[in-house]
KEKE-3310 file (N, C-alpha, C; in steps of 0.2 Angstrom, whole numbers, plus 5000, padded with zeros to 4 digits):
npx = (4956:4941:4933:4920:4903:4903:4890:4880:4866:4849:4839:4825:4826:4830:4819:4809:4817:4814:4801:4797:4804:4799:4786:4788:4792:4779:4773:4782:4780:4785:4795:4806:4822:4834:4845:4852:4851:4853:4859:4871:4885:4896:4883:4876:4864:4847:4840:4841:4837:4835:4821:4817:4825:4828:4835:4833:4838:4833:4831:4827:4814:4811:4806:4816:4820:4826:4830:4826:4842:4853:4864:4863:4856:4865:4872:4864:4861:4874:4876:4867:4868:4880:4878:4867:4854:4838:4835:4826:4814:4809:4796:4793:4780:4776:4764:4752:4753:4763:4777:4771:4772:4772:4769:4756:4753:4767:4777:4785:4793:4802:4818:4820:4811:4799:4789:4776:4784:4782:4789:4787:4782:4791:4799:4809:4812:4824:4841:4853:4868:4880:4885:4902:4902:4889:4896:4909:4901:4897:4904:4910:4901:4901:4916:4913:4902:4906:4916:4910:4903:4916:4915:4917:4915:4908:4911:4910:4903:4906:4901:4906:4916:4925:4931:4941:4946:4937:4929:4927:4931:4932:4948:4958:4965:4959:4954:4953:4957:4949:4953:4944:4944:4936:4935:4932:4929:4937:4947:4959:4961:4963:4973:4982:4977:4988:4990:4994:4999:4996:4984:4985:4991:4982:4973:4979:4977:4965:4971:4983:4983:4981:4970:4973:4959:4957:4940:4936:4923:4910:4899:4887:4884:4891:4902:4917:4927:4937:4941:4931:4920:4917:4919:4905:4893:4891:4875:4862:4856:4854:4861:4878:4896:4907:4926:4936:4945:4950:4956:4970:4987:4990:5004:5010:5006:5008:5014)
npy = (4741:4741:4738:4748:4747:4762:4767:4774:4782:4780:4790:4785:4777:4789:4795:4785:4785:4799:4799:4788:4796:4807:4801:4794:4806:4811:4803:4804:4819:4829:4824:4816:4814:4814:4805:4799:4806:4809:4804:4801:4790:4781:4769:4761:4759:4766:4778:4785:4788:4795:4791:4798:4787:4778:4771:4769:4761:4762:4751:4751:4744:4739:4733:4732:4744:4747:4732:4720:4713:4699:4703:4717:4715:4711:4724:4732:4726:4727:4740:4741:4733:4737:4750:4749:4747:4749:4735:4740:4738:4743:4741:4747:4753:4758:4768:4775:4786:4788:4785:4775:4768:4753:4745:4746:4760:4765:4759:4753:4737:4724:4719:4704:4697:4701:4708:4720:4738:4750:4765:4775:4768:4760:4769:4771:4773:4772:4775:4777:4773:4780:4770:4763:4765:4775:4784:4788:4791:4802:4810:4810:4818:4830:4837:4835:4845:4858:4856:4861:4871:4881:4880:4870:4856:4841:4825:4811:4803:4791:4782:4770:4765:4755:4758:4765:4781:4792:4802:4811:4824:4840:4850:4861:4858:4847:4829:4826:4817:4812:4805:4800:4801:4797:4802:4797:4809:4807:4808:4817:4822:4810:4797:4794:4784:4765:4762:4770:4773:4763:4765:4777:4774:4766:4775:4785:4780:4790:4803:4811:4820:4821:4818:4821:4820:4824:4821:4826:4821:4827:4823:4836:4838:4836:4837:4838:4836:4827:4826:4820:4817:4801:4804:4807:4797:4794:4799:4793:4805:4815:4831:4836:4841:4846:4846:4851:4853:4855:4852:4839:4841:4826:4822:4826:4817:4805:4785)
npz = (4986:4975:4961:4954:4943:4932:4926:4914:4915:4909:4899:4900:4911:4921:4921:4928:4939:4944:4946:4954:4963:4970:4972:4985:4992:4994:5001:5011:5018:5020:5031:5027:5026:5015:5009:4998:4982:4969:4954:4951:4947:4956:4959:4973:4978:4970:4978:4992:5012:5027:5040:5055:5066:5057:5044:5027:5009:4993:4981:4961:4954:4939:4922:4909:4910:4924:4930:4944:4948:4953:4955:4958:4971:4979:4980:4985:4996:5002:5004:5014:5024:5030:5034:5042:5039:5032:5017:5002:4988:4975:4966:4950:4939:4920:4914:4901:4908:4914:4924:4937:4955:4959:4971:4984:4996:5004:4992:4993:4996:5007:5007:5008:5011:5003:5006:5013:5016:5028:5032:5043:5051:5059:5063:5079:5096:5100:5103:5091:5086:5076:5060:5054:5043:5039:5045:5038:5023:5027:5030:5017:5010:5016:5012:4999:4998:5002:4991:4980:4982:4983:4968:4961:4947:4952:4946:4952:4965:4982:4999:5004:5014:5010:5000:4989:4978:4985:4980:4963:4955:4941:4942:4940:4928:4924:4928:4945:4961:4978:4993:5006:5024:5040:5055:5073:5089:5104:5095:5082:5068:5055:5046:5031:5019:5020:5009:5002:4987:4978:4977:4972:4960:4952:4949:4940:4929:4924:4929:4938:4949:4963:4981:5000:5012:5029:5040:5055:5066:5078:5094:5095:5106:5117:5131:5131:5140:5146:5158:5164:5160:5146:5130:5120:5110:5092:5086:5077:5064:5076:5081:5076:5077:5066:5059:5048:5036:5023:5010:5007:4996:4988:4987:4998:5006:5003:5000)
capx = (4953:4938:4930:4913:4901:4900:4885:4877:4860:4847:4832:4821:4830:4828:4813:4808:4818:4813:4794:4800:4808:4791:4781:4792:4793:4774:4771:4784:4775:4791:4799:4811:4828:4839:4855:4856:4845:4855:4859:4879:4890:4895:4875:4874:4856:4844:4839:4842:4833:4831:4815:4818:4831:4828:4840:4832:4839:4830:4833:4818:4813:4806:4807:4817:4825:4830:4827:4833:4844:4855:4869:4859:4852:4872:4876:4861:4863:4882:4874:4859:4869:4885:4873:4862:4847:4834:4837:4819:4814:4802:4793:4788:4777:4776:4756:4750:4752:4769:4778:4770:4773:4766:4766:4753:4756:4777:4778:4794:4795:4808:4819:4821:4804:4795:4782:4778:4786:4778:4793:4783:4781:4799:4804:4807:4815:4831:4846:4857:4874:4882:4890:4908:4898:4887:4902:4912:4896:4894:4913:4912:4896:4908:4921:4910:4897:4915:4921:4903:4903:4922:4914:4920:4910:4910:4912:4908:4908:4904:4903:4909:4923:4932:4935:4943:4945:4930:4927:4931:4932:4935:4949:4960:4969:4957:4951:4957:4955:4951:4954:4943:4944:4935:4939:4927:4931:4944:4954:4955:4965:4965:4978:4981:4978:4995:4990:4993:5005:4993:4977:4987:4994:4976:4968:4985:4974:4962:4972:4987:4983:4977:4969:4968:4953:4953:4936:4933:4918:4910:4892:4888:4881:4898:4905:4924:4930:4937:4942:4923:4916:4921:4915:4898:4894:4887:4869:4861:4849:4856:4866:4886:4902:4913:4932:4938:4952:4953:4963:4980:4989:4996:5012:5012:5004:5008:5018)
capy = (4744:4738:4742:4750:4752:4767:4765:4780:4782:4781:4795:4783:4776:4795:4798:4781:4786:4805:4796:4786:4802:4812:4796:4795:4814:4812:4799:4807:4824:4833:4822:4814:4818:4811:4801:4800:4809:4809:4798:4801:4785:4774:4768:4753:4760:4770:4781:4781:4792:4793:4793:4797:4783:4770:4771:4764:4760:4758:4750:4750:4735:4742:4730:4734:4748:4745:4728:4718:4707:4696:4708:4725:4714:4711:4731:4735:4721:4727:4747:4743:4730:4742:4758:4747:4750:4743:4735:4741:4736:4749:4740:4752:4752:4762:4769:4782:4793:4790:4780:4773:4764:4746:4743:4750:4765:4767:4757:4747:4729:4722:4712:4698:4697:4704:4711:4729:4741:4757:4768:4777:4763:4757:4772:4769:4782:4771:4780:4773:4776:4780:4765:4767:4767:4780:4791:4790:4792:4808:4813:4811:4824:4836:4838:4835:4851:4862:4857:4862:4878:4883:4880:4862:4852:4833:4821:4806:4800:4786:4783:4766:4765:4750:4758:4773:4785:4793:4808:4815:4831:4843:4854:4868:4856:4842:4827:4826:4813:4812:4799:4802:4797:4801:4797:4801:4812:4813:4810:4827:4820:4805:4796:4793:4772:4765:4757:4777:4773:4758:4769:4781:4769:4764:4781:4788:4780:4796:4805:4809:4823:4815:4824:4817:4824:4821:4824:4824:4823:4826:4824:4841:4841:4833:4842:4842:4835:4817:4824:4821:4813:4800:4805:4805:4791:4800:4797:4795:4810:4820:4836:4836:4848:4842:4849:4848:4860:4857:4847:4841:4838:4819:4823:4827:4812:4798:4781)
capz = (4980:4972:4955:4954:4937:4932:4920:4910:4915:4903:4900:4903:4919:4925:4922:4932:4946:4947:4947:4961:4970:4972:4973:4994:4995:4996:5006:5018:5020:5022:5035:5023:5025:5009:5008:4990:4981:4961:4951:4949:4948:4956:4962:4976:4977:4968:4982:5000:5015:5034:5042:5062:5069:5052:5034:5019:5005:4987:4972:4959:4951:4931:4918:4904:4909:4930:4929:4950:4948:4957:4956:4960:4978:4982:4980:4990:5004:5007:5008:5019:5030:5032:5038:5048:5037:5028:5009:4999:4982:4973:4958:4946:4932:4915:4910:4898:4911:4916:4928:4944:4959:4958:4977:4987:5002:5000:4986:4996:4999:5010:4999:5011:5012:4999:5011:5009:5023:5029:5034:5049:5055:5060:5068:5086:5100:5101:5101:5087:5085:5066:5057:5051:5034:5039:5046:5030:5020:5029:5029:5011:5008:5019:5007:4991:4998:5000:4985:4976:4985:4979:4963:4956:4943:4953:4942:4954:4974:4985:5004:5003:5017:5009:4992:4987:4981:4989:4976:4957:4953:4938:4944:4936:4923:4922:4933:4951:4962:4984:4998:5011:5030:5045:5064:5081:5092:5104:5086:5079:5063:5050:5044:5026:5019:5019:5001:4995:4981:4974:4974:4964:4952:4948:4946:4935:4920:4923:4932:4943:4956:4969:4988:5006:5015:5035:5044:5063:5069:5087:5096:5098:5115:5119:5134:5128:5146:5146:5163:5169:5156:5141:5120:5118:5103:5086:5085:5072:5067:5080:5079:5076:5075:5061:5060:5040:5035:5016:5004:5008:4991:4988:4986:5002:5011:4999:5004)
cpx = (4948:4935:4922:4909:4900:4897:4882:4870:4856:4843:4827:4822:4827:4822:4808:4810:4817:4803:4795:4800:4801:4786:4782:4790:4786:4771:4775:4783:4779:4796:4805:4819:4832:4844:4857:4850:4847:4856:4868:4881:4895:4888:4877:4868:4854:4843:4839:4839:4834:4826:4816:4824:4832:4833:4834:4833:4835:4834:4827:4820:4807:4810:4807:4822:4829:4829:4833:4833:4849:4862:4867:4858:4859:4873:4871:4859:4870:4878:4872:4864:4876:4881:4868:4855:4841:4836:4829:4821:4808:4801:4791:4786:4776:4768:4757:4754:4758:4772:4775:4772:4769:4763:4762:4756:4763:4778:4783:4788:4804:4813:4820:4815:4799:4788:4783:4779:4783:4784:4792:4785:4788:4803:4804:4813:4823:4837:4853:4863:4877:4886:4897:4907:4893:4893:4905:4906:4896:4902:4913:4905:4899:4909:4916:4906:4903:4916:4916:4902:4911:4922:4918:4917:4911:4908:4909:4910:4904:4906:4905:4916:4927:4934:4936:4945:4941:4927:4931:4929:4934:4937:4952:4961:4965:4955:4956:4953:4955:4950:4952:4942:4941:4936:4933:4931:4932:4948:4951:4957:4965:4968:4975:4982:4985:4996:4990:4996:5001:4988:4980:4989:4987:4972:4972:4980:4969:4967:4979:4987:4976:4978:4968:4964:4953:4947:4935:4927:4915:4903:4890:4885:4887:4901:4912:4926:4931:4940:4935:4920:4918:4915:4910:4897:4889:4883:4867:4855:4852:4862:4875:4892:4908:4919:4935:4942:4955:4958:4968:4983:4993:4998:5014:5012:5006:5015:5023)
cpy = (4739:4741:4743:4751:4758:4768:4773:4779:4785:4786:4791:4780:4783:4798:4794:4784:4794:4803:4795:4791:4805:4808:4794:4801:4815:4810:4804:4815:4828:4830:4819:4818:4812:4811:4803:4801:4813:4805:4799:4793:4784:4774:4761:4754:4764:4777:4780:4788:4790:4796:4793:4793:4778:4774:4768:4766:4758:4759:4750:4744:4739:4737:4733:4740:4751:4739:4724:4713:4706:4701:4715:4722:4713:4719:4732:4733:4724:4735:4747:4739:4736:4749:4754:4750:4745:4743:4734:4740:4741:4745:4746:4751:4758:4764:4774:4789:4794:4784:4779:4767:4759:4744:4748:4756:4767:4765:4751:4742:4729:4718:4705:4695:4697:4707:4719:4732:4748:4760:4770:4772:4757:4762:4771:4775:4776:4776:4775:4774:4774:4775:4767:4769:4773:4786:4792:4793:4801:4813:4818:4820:4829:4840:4839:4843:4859:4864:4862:4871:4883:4881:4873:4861:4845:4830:4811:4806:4794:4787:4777:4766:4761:4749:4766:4771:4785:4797:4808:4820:4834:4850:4858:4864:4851:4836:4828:4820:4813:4806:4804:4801:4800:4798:4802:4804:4808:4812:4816:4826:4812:4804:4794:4785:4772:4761:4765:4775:4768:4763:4774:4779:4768:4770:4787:4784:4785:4801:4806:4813:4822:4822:4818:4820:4818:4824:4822:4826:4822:4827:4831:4843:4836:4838:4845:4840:4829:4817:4818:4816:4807:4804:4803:4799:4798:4795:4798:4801:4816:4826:4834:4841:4843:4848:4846:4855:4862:4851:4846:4839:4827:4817:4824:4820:4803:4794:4780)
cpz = (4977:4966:4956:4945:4938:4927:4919:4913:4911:4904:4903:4911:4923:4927:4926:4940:4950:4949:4952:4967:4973:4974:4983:4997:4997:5001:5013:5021:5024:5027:5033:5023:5020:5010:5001:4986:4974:4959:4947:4950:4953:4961:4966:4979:4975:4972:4988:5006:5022:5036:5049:5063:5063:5047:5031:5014:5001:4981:4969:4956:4944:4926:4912:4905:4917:4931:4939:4947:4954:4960:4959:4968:4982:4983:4984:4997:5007:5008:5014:5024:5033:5036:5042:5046:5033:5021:5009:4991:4980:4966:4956:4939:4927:4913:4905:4901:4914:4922:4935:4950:4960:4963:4980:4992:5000:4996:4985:5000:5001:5005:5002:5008:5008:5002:5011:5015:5020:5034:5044:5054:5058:5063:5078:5092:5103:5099:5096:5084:5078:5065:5056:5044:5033:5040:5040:5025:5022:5030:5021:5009:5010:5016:5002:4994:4997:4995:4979:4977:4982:4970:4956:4955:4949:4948:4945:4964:4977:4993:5005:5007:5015:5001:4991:4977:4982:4984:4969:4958:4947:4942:4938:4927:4921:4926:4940:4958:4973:4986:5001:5018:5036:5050:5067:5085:5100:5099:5085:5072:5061:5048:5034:5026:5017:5013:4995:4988:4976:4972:4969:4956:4949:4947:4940:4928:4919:4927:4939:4948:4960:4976:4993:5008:5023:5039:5049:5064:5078:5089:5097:5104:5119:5124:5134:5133:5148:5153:5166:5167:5148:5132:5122:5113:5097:5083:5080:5070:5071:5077:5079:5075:5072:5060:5051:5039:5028:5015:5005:5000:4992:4988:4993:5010:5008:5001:4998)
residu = (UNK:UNK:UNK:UNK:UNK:UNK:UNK:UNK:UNK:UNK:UNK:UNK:UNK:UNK:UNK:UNK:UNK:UNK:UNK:UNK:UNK:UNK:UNK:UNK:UNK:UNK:UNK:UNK:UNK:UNK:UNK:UNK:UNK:UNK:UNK:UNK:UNK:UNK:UNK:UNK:UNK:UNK:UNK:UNK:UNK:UNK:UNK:UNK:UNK:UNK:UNK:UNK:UNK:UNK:UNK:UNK:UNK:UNK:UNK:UNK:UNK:UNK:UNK:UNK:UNK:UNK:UNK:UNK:UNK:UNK:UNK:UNK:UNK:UNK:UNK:UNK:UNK:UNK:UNK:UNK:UNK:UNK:UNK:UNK:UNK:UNK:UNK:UNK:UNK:UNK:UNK:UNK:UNK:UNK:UNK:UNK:UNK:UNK:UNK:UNK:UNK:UNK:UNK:UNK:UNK:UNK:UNK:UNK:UNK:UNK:UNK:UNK:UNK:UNK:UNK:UNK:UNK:UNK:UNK:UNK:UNK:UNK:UNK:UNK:UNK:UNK:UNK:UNK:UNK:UNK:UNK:UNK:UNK:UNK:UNK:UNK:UNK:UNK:UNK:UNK:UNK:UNK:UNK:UNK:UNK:UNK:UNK:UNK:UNK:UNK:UNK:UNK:UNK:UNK:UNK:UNK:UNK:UNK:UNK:UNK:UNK:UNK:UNK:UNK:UNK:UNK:UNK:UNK:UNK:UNK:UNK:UNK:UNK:UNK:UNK:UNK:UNK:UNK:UNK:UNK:UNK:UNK:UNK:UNK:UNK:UNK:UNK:UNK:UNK:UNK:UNK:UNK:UNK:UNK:UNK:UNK:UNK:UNK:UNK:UNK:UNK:UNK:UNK:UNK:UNK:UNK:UNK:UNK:UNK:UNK:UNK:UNK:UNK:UNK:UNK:UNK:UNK:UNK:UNK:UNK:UNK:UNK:UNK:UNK:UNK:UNK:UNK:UNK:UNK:UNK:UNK:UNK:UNK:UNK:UNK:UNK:UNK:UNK:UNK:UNK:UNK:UNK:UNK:UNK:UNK:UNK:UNK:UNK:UNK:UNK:UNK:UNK:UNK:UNK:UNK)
# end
């Protein structure tokens, strides 16, 4: 269990970071595909995206009101290193005219580094296999897209595999809380954490019904014959066939 901010996000915050958003969506000239592309709670970056085989993760850097600090460079060194991606810094600056990006071309700097990365330019025709942090990350969207489509408000999620729960919800009665797990294929089925009974104690201060969520996931050019052949690995980018069956209640799976 780890605790996470859940900070309010300011107008102005938003209006920096919707500046930001379109200030990428340009440069990348539709090739952009979006990780995180809101500004729900809990944040260990601002935005995140893949281009080809790369991640990268940003945080802005706007003084006064996203200001990096030493803390902000710890949440988005544990995202970018867990996915195997790049951790980027976006200065932004405020004009007349509204908010712009300070660095030149992308607008990202490395944070190592501080030198400015051109996305394009770092994709490579590697085949790269999904992290355990991308696969939960991508677990969790699962469930959260499901739940959004059966018509729940969410209230918050994260893909963070070493913190639960994974998701909030408003359900019938009021919040509602999921653990999410996913497993590679040939698993067809996740297990629930053997810490259920603790996670529940710590989320009974909002809430006591609590959901498991297993998702199996498989390469879809996987031929399904461990006689012949063993599992494919899940590339990143590449297509997949995910196996999710819905909500188990916590009553049912708790220790």
């Amino acid at each position: 269990m780890h605790q996470i901010p859940m900070n309010e996000v300011s107008p102005d915050l938003a209006e920096c970071w919707q500046a930001a958003g379109r200030h990428l969506q340009q440069q990348g000239q539709g090739a952009i595909n979006w990780l995180r592309a809101h500004l729900h709670p809990p944040m260990l970056e601002h935005l995140s995206f893949r281009l080809g085989n790369q991640l990268f993760f940003v945080c802005l850097d706007a003084e006064d009101v996203a200001p990096f600090s030493a803390g902000t460079a710890r949440a988005l060194r544990a995202v970018a290193d867990g996915c195997r991606g790049h951790a980027c810094v976006m200065p932004m600056r405020k004009t007349p005219s509204g908010w712009h990006a300070a660095a030149p071309g992308w607008g990202l700097l490395d944070m190592a580094t501080k030198r400015s990365i051109t996305p394009p330019a770092l994709i490579t025709n590697e085949k790269i296999e999904m992290s355990a942090w991308e696969l939960q990350d991508f677990a969790v969207q699962t469930v959260r897209d499901l739940l959004e489509k059966e018509g729940r408000k969410l209230m918050s999620w994260q893909g963070n595999p070493e913190v639960d729960p994974s998701l909030w919800f408003i359900g019938d009665h009021g919040p509602e809380w999921v653990v999410v797990r996913a497993v590679r294929y040939p698993m067809k089925d996740a297990s629930p954490p053997g810490n259920w009974a603790e996670i529940a104690r710590q989320c009974s201060r909002l809430s006591s019904v609590g959901h498991f969520a297993s998702v199996a996931v498989a390469n879809a050019d996987d031929p399904f014959d461990s006689a012949k052949s063993p599992p494919m690995p899940l590339w990143r980018g590449h297509g997949m066939y995910v196996s999710y069956e819905g909500l188990k209640p916590g009553a049912s799976v708790g220790h």
